[in-house]
Each structure stands twice: as C-alpha cells, then as structure tokens.
C-alpha positions in Angstrom: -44.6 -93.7 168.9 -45.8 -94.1 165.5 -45.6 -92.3 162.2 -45.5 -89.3 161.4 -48.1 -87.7 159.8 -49.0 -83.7 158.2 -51.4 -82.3 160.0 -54.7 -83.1 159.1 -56.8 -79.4 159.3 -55.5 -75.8 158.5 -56.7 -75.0 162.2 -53.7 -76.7 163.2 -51.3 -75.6 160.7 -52.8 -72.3 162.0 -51.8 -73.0 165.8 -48.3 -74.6 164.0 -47.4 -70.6 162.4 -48.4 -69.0 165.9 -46.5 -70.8 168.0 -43.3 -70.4 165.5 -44.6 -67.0 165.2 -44.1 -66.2 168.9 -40.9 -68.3 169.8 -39.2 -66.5 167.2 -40.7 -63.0 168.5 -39.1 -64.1 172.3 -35.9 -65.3 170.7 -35.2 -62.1 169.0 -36.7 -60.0 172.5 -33.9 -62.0 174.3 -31.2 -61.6 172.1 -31.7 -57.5 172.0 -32.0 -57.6 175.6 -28.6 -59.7 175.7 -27.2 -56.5 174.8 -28.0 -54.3 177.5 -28.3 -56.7 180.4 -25.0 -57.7 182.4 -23.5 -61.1 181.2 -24.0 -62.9 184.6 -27.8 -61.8 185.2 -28.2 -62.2 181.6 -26.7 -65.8 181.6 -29.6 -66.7 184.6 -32.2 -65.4 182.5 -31.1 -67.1 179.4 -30.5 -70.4 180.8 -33.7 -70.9 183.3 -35.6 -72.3 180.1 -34.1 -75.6 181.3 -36.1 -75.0 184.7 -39.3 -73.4 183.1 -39.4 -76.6 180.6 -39.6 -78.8 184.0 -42.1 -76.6 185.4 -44.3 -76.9 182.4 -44.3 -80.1 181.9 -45.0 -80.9 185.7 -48.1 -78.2 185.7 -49.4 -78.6 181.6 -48.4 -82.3 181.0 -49.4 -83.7 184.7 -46.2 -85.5 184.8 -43.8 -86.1 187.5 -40.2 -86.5 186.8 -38.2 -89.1 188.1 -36.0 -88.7 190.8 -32.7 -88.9 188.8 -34.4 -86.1 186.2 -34.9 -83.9 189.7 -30.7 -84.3 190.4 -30.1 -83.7 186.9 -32.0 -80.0 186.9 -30.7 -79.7 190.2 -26.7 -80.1 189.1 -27.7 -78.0 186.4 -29.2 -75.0 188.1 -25.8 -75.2 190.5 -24.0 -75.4 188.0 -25.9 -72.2 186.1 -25.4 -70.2 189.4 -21.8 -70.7 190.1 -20.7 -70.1 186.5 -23.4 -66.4 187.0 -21.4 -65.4 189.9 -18.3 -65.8 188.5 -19.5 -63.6 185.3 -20.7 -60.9 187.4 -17.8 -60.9 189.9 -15.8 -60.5 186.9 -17.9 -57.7 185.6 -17.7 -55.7 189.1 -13.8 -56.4 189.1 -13.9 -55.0 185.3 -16.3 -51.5 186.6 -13.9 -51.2 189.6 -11.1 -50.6 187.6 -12.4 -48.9 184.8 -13.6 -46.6 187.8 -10.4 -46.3 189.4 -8.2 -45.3 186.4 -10.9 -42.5 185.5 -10.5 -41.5 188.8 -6.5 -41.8 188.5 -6.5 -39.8 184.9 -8.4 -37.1 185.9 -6.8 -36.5 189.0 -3.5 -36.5 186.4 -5.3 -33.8 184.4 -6.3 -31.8 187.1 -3.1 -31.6 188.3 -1.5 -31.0 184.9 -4.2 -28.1 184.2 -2.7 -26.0 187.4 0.7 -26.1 186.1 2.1 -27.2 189.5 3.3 -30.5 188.5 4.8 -29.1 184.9 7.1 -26.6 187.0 7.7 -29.5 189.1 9.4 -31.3 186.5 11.2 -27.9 184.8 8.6 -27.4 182.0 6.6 -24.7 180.8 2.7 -24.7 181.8 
C-alpha cells in the first residue's frame, strides 16, 4: 500500500476512459430497464453485483475469500431474496386488485348500459 501515483502512459489512461466509458453505459442500461422490469425481479437483478464482485474476484484475482466473507455474501443474498419476494408478492396483490375492480366496474357498466338496474332504482335509462 503505497502512494499514489498518475498513471504513467496514455495506454493506460486509454484503458482508465473505457472502462468509465462502459460502467457508465451499463449504469444508464440498468436504470432504463428499472423502468419496465417489476420491482422485485428488478431488485435481484440490481443487487447481484454484490455476488458477481465475489465471483470475479475468486475467478480474475485467484483469491479465496475467507470463511466469515462466504457468511457475509451468504446473509446478504438471504437477505436480497426475502426482501424480492416480498416486493413481488406485493406487486401480484397490487395486479389482483387492480384486476378485480376492472372486472367489478365494467360489470357496473354493463349493467347500467341495459337500463335494467336504472329502472330498478325508479330512474330513466
């Protein structure tokens, strides 16, 4: 851990604007796909970078992470799912009875286009 220095060639500074270049492309893809996907598939998505990073750096970097670093990703991951399910139970709950009052008005103008429930109730259809 020592200093910190510039980059010494442009090659690097080159491989520096990529990289920024392409994070910042994948940021903005997954913030316009925030908008169309459902929040609790969406939340999975967004949130596995925590397991990709550990993936990485067991397959790029070679390294192993300790046993407490495994429980840690582990909580978090359980923690990710529960708090998914929830969102999309929510969601399905939210669709169910968006459903079920579409359902409820039309059948309320239906009946109110026959006139059989305005003469019910002593007024003109």
């Amino acid at each position: 851990e020592g200093m910190w220095i510039a980059p010494p060639t442009s090659r690097i500074y080159w491989y520096l604007f990529c990289m920024c270049s392409i994070g910042s492309i994948g940021q903005l893809m997954l913030n316009f796909a925030g908008r169309f996907a459902p929040a609790g598939l969406g939340s999975i998505a967004r949130s596995s970078d925590i397991l990709w990073g550990y993936i990485l750096e067991m397959v790029i970097f070679d390294e192993i992470p300790s046993w407490s670093t495994a429980v840690g990703v582990i909580l978090i991951l359980i923690a990710l799912c529960t708090v998914s399910y929830e969102k999309m139970k929510d969601e399905q709950a939210r669709a169910s009875e968006q459903k079920q009052s579409a359902v409820e008005l039309g059948y309320k103008n239906m009946e109110d286009s026959t006139g059989e429930v305005a003469a019910d109730r002593g007024e003109q259809a």
